[in-house]
C-alpha positions as CSV (number, residue, x, y, z in Angstrom):
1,X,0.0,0.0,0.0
2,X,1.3,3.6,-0.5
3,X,-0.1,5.7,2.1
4,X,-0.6,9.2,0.8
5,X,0.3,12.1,3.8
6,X,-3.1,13.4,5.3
7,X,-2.4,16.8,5.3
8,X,-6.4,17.5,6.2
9,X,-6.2,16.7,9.6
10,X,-4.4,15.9,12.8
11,X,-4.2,12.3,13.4
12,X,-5.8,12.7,16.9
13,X,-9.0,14.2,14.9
14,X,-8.8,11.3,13.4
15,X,-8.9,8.8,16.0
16,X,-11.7,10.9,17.4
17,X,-13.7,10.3,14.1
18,X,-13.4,6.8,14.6
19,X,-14.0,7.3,17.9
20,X,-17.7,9.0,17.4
21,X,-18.6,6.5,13.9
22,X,-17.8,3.7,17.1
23,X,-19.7,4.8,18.9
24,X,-22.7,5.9,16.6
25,X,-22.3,1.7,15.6
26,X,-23.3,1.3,19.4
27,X,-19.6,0.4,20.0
28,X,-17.7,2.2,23.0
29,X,-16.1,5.1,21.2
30,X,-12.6,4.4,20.8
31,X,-10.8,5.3,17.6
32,X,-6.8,4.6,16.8
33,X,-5.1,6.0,14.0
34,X,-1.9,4.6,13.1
35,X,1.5,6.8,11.4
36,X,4.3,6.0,9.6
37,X,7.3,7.4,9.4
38,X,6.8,9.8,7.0
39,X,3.6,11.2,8.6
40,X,1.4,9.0,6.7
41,X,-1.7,7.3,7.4
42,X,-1.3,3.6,7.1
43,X,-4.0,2.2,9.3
44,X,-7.3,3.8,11.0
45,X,-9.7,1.8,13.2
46,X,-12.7,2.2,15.7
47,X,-13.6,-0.6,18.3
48,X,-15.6,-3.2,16.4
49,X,-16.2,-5.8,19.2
50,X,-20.2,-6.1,19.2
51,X,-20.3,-5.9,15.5
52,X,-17.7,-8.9,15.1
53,X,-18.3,-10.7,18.3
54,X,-14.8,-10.6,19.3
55,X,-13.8,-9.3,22.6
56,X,-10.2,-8.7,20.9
57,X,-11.4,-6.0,18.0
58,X,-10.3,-3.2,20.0
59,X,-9.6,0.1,17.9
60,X,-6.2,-0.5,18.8
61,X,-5.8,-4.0,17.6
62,X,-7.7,-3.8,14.6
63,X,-5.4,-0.9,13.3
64,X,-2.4,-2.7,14.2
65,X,-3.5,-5.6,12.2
66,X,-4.4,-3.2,9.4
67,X,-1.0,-1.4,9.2
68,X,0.9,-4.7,9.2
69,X,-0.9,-6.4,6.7
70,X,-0.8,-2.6,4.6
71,X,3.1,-2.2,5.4
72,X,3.5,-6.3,5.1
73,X,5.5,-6.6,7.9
74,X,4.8,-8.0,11.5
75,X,7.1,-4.5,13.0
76,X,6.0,-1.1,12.7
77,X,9.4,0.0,13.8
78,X,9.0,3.7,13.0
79,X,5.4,4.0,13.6
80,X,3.0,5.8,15.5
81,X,-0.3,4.9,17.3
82,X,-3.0,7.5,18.1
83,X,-5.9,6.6,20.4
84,X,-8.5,8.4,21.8
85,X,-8.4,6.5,25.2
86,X,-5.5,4.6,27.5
87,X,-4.9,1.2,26.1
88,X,-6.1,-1.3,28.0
89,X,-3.4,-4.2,29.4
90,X,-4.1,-6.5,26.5
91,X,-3.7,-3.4,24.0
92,X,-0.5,-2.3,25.6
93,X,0.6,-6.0,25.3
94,X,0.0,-5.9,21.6
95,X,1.3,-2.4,21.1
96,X,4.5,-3.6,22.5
97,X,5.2,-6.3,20.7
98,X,4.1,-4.4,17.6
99,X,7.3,-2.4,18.1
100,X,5.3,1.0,17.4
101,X,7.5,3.9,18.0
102,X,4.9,6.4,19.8
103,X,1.7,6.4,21.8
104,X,-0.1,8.9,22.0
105,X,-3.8,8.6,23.9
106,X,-6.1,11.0,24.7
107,X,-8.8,10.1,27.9
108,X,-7.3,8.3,30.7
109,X,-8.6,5.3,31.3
110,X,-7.9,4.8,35.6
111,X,-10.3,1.2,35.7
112,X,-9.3,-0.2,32.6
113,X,-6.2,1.1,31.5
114,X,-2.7,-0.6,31.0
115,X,-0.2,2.1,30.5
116,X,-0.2,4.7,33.0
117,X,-3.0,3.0,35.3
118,X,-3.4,-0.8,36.4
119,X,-0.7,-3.2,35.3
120,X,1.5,-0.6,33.4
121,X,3.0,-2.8,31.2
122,X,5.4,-1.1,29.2
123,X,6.8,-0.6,33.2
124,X,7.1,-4.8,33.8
125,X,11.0,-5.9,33.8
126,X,9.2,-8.5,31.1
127,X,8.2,-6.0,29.1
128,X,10.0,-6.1,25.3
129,X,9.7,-2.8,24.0
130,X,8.5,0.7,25.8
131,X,7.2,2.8,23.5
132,X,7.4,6.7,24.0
133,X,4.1,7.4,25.4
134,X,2.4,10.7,25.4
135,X,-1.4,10.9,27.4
136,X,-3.9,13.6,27.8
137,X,-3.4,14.4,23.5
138,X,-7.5,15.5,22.9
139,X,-8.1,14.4,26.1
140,X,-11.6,16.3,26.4
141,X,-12.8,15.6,23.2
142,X,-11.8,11.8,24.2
143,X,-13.1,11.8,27.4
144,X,-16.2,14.1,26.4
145,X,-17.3,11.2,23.8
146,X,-17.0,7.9,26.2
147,X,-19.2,10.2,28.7
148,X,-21.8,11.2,26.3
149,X,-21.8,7.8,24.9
150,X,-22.2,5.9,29.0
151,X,-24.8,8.8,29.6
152,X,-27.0,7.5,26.9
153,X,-26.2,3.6,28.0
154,X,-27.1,4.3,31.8
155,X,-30.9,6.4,31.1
């Protein structure tokens, strides 16, 4: 695949679009975009684990999965992932042995998450690669959406 720059917008704004067409599928709005290198878009992804009855089809997984099959490589040494909320442990997991680069998330997730909450598992002695990891990017768009979004779910 040849990934064209996205010049258009951020690719936070686009993890948040994602996020929100989640969400309007009656997924949990979480959206991850995923960068290369050269600033290009080479995967994008919103949770999907209702409409594929798979409890693994978080945004974060299904873009990895995209950008490696795009990028035909198993590594995304060099790339970047964009989410709108903390990774949870199983994410982070994933993320690590992806070898991306970057993280950069937007809402904290303090229940669920696996970065800078709970297990932290780019902090475990068995961890094989830390990514640099960036929080709070969008984080009030991020957090506004999964609010908005349980709001509805609890009335």
């Amino acid at each position: 695949m040849t990934a064209e720059p996205d010049t258009s917008m951020r690719p936070m704004d686009l993890a948040l679009a994602e996020a929100e067409a989640a969400g309007a599928r009656g997924e949990v709005p979480v959206g991850a975009v995923i960068v290369d290198g050269a600033g290009r878009i080479v995967a994008r992804a919103g949770n999907r684990t209702l409409e594929l009855k798979d409890p693994t089809a978080h945004a974060e997984l299904l873009a990895i999965r995209e950008a490696c099959a795009a990028l035909g490589t198993e590594r995304l040494i060099g790339c970047d992932l964009y989410v709108t909320l903390e990774p949870c442990p199983m994410c982070a997991a994933a993320i690590s042995f992806a070898r991306l680069r970057r993280l950069y998330y937007g809402a904290a997730d303090e229940k669920g998450g696996g970065v800078d909450h709970g297990p932290r598992i780019f902090a475990q002695a068995t961890c094989h690669h830390r990514p640099d990891v960036y929080g709070g990017i969008a984080e009030s768009q991020a957090a506004g959406l999964l609010r908005r979004f349980f709001a509805v779910r609890r009335s």
